[in-house]
C-alpha positions in Angstrom: -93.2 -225.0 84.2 -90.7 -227.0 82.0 -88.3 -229.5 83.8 -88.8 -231.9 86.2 -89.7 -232.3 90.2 -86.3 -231.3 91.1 -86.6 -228.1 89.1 -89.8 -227.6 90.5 -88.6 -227.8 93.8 -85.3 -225.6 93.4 -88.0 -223.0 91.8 -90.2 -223.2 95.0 -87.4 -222.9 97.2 -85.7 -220.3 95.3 -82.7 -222.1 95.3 -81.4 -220.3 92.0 -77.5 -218.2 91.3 -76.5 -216.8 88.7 -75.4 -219.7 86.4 -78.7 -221.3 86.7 -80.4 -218.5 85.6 -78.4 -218.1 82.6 -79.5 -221.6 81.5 -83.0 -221.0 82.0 -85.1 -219.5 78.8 -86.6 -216.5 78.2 -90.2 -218.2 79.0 -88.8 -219.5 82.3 -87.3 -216.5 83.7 -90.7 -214.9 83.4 -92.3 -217.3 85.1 -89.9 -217.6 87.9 -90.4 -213.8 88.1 -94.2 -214.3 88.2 -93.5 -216.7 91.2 -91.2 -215.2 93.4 -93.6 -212.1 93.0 -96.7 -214.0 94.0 -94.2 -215.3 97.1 -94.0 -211.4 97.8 -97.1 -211.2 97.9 -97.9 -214.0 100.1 -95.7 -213.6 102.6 -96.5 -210.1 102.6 -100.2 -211.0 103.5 -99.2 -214.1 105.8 -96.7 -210.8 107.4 -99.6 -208.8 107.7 -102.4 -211.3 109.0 -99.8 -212.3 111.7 -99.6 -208.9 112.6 -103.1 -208.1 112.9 -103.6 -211.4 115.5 -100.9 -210.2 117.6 -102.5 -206.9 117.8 -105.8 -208.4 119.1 -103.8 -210.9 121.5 -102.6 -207.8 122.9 -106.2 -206.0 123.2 -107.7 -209.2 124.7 -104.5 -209.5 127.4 -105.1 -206.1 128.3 -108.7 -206.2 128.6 -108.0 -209.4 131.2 -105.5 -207.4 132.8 -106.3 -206.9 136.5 -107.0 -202.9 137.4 
């Protein structure tokens, strides 16, 4: 990415209006697209892993559960 650590870190944290986007070139807009995409997708998968432990928590509590 073009700019410096403080762009880099407004980019990571998505810290972005209107205005700022305006300034940003043609290049850069596309590759802030790319990233908040892949941040889609990750959270999407860190959603989904989180999702499948609880499941098994809950499978293991039950099978501990007295009858």
């Amino acid at each position: 990415m073009v700019g410096g650590a403080n762009e880099m870190e407004d980019v990571m944290n998505f810290n972005l209006n209107r205005n700022d986007l305006a300034t940003k070139s043609t290049a850069q807009l596309a590759a802030l697209f790319q990233d908040a995409s892949r941040a889609i997708t990750a959270s999407n998968a860190a959603i989904a892993s989180a999702q499948s432990l609880l499941a098994m928590i809950r499978v293991e509590l039950a099978v501990r559960a007295p009858h």
